[in-house]
NUTOR-255619 format. One record per atom (N, C-alpha, C, O): atom name; residue number from 1; x, y negated, z negated; residue in one letter. Coordinates in pm, 1 decimal, always signed. Each point is the difference from the previous one (the first is absolute). Last residue first. Layout:
N
CA	NUM	X	Y	Z	a
...
//
This chain:
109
N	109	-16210.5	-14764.3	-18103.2	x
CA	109	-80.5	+9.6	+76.2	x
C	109	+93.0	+60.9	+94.0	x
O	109	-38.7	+34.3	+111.7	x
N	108	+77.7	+28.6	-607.6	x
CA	108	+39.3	-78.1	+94.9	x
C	108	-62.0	+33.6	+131.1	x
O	108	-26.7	+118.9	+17.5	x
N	107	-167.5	-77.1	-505.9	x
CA	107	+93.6	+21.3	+68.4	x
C	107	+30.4	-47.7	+106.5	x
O	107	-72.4	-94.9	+30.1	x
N	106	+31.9	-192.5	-506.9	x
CA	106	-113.8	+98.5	+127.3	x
C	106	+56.4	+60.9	+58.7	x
O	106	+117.5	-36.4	-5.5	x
N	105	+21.5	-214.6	-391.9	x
CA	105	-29.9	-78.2	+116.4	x
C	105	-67.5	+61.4	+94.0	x
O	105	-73.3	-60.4	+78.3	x
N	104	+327.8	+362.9	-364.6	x
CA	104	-55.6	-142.7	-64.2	x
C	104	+1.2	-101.6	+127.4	x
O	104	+98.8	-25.2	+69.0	x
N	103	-79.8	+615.9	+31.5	x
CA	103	+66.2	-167.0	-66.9	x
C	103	-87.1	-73.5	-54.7	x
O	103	-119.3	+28.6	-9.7	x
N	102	-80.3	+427.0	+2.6	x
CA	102	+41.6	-79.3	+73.7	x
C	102	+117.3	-117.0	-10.5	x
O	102	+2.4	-65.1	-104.5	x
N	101	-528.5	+220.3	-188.9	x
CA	101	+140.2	+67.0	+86.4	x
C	101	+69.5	-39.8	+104.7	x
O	101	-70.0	-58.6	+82.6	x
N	100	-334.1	+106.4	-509.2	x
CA	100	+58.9	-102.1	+103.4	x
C	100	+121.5	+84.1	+2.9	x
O	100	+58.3	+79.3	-73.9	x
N	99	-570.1	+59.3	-62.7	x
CA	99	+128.1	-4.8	+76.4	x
C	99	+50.2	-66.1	+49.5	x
O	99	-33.9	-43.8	+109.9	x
N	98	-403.9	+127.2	-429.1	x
CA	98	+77.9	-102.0	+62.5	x
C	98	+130.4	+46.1	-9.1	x
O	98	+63.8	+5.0	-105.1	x
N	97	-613.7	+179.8	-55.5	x
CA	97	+143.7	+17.0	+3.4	x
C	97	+35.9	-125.2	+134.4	x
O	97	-74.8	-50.2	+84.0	x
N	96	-345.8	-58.9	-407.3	x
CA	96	+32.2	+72.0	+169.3	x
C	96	+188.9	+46.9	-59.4	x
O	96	+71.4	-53.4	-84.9	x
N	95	-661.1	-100.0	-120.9	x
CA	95	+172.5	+17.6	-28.5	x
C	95	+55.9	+102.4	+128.2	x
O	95	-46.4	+94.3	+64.0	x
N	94	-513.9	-297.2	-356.1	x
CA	94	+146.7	-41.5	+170.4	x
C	94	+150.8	+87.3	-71.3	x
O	94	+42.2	+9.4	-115.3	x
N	93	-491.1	-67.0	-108.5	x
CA	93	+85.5	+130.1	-7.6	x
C	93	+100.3	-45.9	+97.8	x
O	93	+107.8	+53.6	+25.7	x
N	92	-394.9	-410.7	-79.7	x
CA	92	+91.0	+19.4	-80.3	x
C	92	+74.5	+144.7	-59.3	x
O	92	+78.7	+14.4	-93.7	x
N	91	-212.4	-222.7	+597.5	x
CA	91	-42.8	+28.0	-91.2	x
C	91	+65.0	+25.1	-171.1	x
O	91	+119.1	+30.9	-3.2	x
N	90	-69.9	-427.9	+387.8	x
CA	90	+26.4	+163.5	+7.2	x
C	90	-68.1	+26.6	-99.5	x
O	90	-42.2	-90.7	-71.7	x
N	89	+125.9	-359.2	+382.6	x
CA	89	-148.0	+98.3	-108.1	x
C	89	+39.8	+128.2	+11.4	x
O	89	-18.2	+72.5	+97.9	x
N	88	+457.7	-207.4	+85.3	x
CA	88	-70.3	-93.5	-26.6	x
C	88	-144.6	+88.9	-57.9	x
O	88	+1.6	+118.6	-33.0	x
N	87	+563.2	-91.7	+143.3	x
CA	87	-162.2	+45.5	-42.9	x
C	87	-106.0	-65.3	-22.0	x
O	87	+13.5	-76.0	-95.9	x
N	86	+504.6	-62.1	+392.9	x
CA	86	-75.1	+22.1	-138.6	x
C	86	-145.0	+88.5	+38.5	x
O	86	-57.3	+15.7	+107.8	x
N	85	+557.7	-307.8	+144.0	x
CA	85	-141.0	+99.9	+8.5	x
C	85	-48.8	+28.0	-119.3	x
O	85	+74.0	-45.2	-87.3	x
N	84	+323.4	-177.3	+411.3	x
CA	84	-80.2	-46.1	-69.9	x
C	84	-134.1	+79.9	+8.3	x
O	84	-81.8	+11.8	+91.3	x
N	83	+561.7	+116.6	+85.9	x
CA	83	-98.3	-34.0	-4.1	x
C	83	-87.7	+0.7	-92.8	x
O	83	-17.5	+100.4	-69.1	x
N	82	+511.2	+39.7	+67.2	x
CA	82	-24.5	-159.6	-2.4	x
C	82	-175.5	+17.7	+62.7	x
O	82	-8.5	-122.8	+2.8	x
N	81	+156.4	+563.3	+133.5	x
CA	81	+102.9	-88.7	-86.7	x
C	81	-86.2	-162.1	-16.9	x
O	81	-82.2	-44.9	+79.8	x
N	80	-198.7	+423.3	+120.3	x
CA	80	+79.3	-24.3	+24.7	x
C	80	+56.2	-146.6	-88.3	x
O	80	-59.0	-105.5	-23.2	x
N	79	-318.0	+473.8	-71.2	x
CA	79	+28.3	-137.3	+3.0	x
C	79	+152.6	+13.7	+19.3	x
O	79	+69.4	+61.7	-80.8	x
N	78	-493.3	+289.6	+142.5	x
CA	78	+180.2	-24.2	+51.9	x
C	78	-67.6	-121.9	-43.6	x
O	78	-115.8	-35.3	+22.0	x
N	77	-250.3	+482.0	-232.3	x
CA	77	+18.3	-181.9	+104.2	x
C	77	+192.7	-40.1	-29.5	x
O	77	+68.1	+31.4	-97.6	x
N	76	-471.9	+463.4	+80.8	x
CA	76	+71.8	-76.5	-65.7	x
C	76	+43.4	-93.5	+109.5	x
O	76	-17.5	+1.9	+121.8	x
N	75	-351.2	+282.8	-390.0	x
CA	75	+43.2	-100.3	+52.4	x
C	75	+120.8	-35.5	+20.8	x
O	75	+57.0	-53.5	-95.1	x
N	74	-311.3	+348.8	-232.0	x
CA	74	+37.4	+57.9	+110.9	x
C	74	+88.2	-91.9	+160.5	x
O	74	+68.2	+51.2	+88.8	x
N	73	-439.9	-252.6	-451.1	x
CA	73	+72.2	+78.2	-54.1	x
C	73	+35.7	+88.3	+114.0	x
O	73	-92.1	+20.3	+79.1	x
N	72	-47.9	-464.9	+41.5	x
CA	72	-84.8	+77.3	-98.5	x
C	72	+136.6	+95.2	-24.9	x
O	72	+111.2	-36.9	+37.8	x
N	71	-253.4	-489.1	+230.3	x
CA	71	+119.4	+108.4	-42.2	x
C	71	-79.4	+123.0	-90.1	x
O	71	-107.0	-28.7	-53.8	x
N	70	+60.0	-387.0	+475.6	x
CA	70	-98.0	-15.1	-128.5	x
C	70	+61.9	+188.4	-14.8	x
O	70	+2.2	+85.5	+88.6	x
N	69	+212.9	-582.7	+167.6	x
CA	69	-85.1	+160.8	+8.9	x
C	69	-34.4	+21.5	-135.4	x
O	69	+14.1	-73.7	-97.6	x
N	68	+186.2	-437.3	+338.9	x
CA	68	-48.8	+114.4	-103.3	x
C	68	-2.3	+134.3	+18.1	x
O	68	+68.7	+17.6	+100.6	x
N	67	+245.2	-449.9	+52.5	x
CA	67	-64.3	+130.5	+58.7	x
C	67	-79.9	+31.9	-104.9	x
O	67	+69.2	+9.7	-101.3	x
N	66	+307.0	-354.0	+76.1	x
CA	66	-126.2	-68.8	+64.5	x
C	66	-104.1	+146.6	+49.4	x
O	66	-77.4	-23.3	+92.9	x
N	65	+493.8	+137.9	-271.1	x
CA	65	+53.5	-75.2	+87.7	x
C	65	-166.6	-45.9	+74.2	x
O	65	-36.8	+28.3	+114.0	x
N	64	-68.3	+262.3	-461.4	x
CA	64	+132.9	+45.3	+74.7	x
C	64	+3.5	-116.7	+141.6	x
O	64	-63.8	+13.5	+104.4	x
N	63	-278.7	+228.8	-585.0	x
CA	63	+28.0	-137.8	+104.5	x
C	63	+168.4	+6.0	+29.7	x
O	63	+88.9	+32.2	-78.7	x
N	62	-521.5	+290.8	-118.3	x
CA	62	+113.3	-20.3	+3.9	x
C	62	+66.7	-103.4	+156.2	x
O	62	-8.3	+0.7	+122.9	x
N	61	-435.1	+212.2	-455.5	x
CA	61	+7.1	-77.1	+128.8	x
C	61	+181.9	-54.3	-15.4	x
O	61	+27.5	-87.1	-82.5	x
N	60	-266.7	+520.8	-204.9	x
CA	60	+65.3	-134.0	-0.9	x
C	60	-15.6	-39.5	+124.5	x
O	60	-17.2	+91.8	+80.3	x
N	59	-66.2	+331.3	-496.0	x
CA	59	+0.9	-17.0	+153.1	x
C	59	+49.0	-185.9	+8.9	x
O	59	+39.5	-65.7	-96.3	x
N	58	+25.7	+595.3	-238.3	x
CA	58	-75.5	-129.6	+54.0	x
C	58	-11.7	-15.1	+136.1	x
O	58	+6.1	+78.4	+94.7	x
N	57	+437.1	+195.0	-243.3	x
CA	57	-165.6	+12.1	-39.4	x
C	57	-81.3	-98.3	+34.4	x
O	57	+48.9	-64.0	+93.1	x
N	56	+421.4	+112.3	+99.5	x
CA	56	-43.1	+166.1	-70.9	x
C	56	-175.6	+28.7	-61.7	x
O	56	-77.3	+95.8	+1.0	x
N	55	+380.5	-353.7	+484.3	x
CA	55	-126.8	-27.8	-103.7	x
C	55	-1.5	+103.7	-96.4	x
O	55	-39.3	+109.4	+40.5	x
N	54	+517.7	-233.2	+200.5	x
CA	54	-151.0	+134.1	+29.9	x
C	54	-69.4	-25.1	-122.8	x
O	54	+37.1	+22.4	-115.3	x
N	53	+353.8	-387.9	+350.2	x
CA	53	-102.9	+30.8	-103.7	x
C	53	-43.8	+159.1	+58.1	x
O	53	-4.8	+34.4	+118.1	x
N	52	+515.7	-271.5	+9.7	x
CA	52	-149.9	+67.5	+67.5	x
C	52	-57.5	-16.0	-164.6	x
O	52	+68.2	-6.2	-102.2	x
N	51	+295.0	-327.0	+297.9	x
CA	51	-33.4	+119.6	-76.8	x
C	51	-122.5	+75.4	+70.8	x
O	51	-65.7	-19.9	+102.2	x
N	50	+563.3	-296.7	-21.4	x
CA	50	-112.1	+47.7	+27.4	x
C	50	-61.4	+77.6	-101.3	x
O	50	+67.1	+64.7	-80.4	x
N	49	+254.4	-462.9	-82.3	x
CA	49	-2.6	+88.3	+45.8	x
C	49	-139.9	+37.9	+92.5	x
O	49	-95.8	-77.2	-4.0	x
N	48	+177.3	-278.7	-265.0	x
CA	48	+105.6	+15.5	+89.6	x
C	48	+55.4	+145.9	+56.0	x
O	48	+111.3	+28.9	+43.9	x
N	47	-634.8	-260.8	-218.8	x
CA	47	+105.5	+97.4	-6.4	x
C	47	+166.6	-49.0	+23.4	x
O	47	-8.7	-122.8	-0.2	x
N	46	-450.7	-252.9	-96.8	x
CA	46	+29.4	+117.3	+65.0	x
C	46	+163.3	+44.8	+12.2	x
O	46	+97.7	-74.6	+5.3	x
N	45	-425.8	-32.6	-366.0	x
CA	45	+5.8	-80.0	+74.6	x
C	45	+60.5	+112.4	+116.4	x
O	45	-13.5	+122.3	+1.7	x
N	44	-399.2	-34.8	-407.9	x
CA	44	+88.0	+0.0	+77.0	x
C	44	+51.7	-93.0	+72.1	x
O	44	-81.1	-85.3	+35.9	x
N	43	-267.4	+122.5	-387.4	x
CA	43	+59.0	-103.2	+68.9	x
C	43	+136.9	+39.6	+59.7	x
O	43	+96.3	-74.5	-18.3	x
N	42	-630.0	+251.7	-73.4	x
CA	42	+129.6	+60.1	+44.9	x
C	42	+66.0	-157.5	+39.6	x
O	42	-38.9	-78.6	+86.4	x
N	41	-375.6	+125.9	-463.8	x
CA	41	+51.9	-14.8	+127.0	x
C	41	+158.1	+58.4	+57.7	x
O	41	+90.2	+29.8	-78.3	x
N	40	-426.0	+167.8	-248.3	x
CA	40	-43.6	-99.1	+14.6	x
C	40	+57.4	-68.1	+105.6	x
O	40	-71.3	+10.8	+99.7	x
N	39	+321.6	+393.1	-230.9	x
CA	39	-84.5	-60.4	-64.8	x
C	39	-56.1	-118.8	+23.1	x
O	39	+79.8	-86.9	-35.1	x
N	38	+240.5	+493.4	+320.2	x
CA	38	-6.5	-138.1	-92.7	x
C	38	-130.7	-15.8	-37.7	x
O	38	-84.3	+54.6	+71.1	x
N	37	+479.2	+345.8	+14.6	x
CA	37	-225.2	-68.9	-13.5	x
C	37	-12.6	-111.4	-67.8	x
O	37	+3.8	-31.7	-118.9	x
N	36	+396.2	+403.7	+355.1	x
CA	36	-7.8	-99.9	-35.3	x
C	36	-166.5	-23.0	-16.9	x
O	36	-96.4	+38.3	+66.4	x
N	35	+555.4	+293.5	-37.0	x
CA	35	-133.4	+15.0	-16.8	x
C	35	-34.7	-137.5	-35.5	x
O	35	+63.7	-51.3	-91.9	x
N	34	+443.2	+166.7	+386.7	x
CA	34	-120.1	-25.3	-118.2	x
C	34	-94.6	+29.2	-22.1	x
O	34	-32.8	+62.1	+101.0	x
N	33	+495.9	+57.0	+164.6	x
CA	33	-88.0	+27.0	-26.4	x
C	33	-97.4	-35.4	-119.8	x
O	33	-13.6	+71.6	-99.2	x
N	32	+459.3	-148.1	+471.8	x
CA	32	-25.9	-10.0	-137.5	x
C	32	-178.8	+39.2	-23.2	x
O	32	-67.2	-56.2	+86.4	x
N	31	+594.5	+42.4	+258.1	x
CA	31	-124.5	+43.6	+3.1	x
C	31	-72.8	+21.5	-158.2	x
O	31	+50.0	+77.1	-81.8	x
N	30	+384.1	-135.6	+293.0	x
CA	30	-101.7	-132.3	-14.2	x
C	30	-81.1	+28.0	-34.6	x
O	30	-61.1	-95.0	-49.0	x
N	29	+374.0	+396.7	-155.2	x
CA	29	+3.4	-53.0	+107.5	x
C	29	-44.8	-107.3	+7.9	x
O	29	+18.4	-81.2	-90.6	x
N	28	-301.9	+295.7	-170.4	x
CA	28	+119.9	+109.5	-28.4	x
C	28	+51.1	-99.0	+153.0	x
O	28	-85.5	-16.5	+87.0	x
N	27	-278.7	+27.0	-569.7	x
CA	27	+109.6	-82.8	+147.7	x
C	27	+55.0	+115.1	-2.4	x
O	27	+23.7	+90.9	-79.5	x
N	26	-553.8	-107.5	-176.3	x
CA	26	+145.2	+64.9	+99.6	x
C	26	+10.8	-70.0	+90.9	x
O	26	-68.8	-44.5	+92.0	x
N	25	-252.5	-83.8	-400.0	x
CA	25	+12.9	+154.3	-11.1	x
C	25	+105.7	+78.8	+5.1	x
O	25	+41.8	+99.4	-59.4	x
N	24	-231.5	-649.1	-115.0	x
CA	24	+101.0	+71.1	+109.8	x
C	24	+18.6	+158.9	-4.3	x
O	24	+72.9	+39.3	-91.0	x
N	23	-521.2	-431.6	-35.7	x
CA	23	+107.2	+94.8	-30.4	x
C	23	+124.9	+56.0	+73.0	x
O	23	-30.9	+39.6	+112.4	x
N	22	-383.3	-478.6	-241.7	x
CA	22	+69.8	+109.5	+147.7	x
C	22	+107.0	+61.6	-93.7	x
O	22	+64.1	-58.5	-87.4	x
N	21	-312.6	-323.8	-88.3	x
CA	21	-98.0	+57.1	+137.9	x
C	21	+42.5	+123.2	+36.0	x
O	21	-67.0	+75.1	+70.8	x
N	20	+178.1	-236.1	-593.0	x
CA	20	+11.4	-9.3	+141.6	x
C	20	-96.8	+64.6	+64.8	x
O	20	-81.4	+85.0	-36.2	x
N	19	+96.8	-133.9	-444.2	x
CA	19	-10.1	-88.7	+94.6	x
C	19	+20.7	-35.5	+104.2	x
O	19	-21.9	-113.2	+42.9	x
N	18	+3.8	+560.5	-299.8	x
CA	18	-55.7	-49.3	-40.2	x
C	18	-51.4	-155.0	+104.0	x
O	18	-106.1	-6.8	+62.2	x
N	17	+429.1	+403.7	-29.0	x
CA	17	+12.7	-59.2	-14.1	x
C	17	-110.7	-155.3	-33.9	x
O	17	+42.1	-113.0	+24.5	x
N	16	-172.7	+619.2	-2.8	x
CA	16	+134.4	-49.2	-78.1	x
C	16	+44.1	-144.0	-62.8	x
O	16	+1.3	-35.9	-117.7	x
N	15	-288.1	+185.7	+452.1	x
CA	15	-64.9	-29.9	-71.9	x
C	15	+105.2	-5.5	-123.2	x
O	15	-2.4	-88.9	-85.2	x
N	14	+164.8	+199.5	+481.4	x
CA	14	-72.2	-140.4	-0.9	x
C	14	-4.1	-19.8	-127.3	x
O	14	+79.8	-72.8	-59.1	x
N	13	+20.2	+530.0	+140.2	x
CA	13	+89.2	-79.7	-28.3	x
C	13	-28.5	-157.5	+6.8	x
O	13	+72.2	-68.0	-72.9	x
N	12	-399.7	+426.8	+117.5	x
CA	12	+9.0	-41.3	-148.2	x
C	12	+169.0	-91.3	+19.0	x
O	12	+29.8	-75.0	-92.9	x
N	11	-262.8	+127.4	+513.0	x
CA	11	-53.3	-45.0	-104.4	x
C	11	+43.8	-21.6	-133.7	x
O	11	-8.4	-105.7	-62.6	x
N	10	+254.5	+385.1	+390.7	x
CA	10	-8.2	-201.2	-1.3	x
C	10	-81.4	-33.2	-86.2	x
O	10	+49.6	-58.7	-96.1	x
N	9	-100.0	+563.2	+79.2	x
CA	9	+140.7	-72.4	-47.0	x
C	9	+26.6	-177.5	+80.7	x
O	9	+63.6	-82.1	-66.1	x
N	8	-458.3	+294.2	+223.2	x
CA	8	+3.1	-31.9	-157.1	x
C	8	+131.3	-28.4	-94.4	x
O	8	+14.6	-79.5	-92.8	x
N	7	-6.5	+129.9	+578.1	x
CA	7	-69.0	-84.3	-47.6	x
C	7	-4.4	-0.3	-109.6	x
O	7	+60.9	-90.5	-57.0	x
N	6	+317.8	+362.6	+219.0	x
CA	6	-122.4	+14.2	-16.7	x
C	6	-37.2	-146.1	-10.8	x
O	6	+90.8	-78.1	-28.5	x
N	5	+381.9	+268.5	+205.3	x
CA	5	-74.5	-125.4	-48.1	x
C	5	-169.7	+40.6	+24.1	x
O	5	-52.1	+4.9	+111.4	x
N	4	+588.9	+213.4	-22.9	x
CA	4	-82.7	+43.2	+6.4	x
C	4	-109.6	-110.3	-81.7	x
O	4	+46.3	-13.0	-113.3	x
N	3	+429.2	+23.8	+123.7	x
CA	3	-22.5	+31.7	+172.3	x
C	3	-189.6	-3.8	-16.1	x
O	3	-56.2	-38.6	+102.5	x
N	2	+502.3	-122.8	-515.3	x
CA	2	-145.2	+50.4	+66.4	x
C	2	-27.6	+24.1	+162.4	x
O	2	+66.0	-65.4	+80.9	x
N	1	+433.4	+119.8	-274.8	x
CA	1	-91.0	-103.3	+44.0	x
C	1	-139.0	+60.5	+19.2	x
O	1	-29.8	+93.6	+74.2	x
//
C-alpha cells in the first residue's frame, strides 16, 4: 500500500482523469484520501461521512453551515458528516486535499 503522497503525484493523477473534479490517492479502512479542484463552481452536496480539507494551492472563501472564512494554501478546515458546505470565489489554481473518515453518518457523540 502507498503510505507516501506528493502533490505533483495528485496532480498528474487528476489530470489523468481528464473530467473529473477529484481523484482518490488512498483507502485504507474508513479512512480515504482525495485531491480535489473544482472548476468554475463547486457543486458539492454534503458527505456521509467527516472530512478534513488542507488547502494545497490557491485560495477560496469557503462556506460551512451559513459561515464563511476566507482559505489559502496550508489551511486546514472539519466538516462534520451530512453538513452542507462548498467553495466558493476561489481561485483557478484552487485545489485542496480531502479526508474522509470515520463511520457513515458521523461519529458518535
Amino acid at each position: 500500500m502507498n503510505f507516501h503522497l506528493s502533490l505533483n503525484d495528485a496532480i498528474q493523477q487528476l489530470a489523468k482523469q481528464k473530467e473529473e473534479r477529484f481523484t482518490v490517492l488512498l483507502e485504507h479502512g474508513t479512512m480515504r484520501i482525495e485531491y480535489y479542484a473544482p472548476k468554475d463552481v463547486d457543486p458539492q452536496m454534503p458527505h456521509s461521512q467527516d472530512e478534513i480539507y488542507v488547502i494545497a494551492s490557491g485560495y477560496a472563501k469557503f462556506f460551512r453551515d451559513g459561515e464563511r472564512v476566507q482559505c489559502k494554501p496550508g489551511d486546514v478546515l472539519f466538516v462534520p458528516a451530512k453538513m452542507v458546505h462548498r467553495f466558493e470565489n476561489f481561485s483557478d489554481d484552487f485545489a485542496t486535499w480531502v479526508i474522509f473518515y470515520g463511520k457513515e453518518g458521523g461519529e458518535a457523540k
